[in-house]
C-alpha positions in Angstrom: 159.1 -229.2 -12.6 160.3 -228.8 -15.8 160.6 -225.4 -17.7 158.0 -224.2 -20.5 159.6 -222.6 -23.5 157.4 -221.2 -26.6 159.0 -221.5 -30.0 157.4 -219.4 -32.1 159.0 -220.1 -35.5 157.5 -220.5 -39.5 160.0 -223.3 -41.0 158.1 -226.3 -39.4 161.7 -228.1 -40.2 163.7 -225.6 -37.8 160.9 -225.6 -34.8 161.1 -229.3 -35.0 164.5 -229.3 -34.7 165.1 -227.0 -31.8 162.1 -228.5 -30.1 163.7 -231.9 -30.2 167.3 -230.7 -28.6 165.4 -228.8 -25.8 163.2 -231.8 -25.1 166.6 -233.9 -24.3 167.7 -231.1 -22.1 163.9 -232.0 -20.5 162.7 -229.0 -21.2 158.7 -228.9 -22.2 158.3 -227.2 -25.4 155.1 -225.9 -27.2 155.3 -224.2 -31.0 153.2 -221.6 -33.0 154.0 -222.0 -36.6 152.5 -218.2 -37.6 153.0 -214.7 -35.5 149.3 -214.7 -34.2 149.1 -217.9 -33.0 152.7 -217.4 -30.9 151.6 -213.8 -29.8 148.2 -215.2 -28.3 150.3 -218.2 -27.1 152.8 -215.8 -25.1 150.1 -213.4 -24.1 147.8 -215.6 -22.8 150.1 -218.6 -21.1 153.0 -219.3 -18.8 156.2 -220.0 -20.3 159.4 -219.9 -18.7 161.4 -218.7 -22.0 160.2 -217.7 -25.6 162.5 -218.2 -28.5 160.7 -216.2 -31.2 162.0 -215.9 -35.2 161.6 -212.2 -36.3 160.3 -213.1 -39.6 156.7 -214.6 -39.5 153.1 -214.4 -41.5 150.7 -212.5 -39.8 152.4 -210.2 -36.8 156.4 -210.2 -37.4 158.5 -211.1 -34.4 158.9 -207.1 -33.8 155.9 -206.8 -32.4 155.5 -210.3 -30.7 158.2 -208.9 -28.9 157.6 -205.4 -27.8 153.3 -206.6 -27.3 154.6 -209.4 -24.7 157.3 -207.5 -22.9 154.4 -204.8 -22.0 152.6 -207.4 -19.9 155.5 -209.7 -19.4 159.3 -210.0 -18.1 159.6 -213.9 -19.7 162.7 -214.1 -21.3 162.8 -213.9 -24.8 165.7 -214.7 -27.4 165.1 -213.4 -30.6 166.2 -215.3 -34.3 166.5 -214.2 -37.6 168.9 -215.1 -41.3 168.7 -211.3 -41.2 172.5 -210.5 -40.3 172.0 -206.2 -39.9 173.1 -204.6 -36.9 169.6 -202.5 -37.5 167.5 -205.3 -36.5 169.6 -206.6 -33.6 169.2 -203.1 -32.3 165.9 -203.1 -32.7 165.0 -206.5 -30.8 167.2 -205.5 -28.0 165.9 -201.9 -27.9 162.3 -203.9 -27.9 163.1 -205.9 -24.7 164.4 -209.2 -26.5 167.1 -210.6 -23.7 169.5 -211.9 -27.0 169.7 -212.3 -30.7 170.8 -214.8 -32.6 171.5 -214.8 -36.2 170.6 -218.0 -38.2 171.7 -220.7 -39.0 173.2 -221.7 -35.8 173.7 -224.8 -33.8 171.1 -226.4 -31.9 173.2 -227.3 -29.2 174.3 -223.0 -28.9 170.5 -222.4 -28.8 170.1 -225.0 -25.6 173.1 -223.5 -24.0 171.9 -219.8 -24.4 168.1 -220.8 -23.3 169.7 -222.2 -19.9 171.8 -219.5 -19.5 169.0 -217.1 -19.4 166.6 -219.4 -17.5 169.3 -219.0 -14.9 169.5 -215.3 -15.2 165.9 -215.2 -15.1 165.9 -217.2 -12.1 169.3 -215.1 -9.7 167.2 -212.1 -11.0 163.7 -212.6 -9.6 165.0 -214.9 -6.6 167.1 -212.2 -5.1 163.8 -209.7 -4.9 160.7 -211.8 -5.0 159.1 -215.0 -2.8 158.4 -217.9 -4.7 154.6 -218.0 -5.3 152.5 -220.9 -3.8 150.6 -222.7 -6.8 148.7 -225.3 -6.4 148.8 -227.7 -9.6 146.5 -230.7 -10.4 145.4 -232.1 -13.7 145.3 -229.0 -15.8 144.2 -226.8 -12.7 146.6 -224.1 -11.6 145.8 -221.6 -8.7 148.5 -219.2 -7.5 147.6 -218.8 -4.3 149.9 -215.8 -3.6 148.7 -213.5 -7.1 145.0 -215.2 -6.6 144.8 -216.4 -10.1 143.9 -219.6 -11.5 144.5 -221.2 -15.3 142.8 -224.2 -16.7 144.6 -225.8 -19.1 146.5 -222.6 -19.9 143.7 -220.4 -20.3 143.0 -218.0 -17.3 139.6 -217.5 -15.4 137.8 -214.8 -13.6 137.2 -215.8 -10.2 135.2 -213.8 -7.5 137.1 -212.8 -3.8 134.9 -216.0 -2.9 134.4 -218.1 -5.4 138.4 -218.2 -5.3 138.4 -217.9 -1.5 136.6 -221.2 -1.4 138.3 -223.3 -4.4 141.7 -222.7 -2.9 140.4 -223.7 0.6 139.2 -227.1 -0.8 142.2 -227.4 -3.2 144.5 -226.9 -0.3 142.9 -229.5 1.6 142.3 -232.4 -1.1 140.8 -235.5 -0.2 139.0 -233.8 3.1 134.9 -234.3 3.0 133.5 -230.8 4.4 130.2 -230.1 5.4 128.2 -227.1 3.8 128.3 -225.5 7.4 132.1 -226.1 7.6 133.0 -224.5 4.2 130.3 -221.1 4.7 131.9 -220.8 8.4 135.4 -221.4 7.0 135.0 -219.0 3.8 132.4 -216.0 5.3 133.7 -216.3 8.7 130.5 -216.7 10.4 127.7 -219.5 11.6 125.6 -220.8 9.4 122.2 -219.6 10.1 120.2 -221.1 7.5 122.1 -219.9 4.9 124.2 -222.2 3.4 122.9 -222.4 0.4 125.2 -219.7 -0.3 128.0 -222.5 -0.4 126.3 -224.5 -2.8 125.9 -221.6 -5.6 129.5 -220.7 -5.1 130.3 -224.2 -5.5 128.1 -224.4 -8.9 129.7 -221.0 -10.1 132.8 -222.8 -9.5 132.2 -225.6 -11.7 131.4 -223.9 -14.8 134.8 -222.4 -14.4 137.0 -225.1 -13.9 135.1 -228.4 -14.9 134.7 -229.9 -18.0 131.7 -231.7 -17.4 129.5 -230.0 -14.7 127.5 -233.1 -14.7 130.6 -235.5 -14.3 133.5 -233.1 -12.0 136.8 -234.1 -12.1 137.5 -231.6 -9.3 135.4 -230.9 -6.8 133.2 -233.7 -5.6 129.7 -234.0 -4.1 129.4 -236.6 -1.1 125.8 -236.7 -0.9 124.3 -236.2 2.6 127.9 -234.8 3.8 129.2 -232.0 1.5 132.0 -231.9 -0.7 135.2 -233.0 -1.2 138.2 -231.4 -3.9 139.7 -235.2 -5.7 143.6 -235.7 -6.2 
């Protein structure tokens, strides 16, 4: 899988340009022209990297930096034209991983970007297990943390609402039966109460579907249960 980087940049003429060099090293790359735009970007999604200009309208790159290194360890390499030591030691002292001073060659900013992927990657290898994830058109749950994204943006899921969509994500293309799924998820026969399953599974919808009415996800075979589509 390829990694994410966030370019978080004001001169729509530089972004471009660094965007098209780390696409050729196929990375997939996503820009915010102002400082809120990026900051919500980096707070709210998953990227792999985050190469964020220090000058920018709105929220400066300052406190991009220190607001996403609070909740996150993503690597982040700051840029700037501004050449003083002061604000090098500032974007290090904030939690930026490196600093480069602009202009600078697009090919140096590729080759510093993998560099730290591959830090990134020895660092958290050598202490933590690789998470299970489970990834389908736009859906992501992470099994392991219990969380799940939908196209980026992350939902609130209940201990069975989640419970139950990982169950059925984990086992696409399987038909189960309403007794199957409340025995499988609440761990107990189904005395006349499955209807529980088929609220969770409606709860569960208005999460992760676009359409309710048309789901891409999980599928109703009627007279049999449901099924989660690949």
């Amino acid at each position: 899988m390829s990694k994410r980087i966030l370019i978080i940049e004001d001169e729509e003429s530089i972004a471009d340009l660094e965007k098209d060099y780390l696409e050729l090293s196929n990375f997939e790359v996503e820009v915010a022209n102002d400082g809120q735009a990026g900051l919500t970007k980096g707070l709210n999604e998953d990227f792999d990297l985050i190469i964020l200009d220090l000058m920018l309208p709105g929220v400066d790159g300052f406190e991009i930096c220190r607001q996403i290194r609070d909740k996150k360890n993503t690597p982040i390499i700051m840029v700037s034209a501004k050449k003083d030591d002061i604000d090098k030691i500032r974007g290090l002292g904030l939690g930026a991983d490196d600093y480069m001073t602009k202009p600078f060659s697009p090919s140096e900013l590729v080759a510093r970007v993998k560099a730290h992927l591959a830090r990134y990657e020895r660092l958290i290898g050598s202490n933590v297990e690789e998470n299970e994830v489970i990834e389908i058109r736009g859906l992501k749950i992470d099994t392991t943390a219990r969380r799940v994204w939908v196209n980026g943006e992350e939902r609130s899921f209940t201990t069975k609402e989640f419970d139950l969509l990982a169950f059925l994500a984990g086992h696409p293309n399987h038909v189960y039966t309403k007794e199957e799924l409340f025995r499988e998820i609440w761990d107990m026969e189904s005395i006349g109460d499955i209807a529980t399953v088929t609220v969770h599974i409606k709860k569960i919808r208005e999460k992760i579907e676009y359409d309710t009415s048309h789901p891409q996800y999980i599928e109703t075979i009627w007279g049999v249960g449901y099924r989660f589509k690949v």
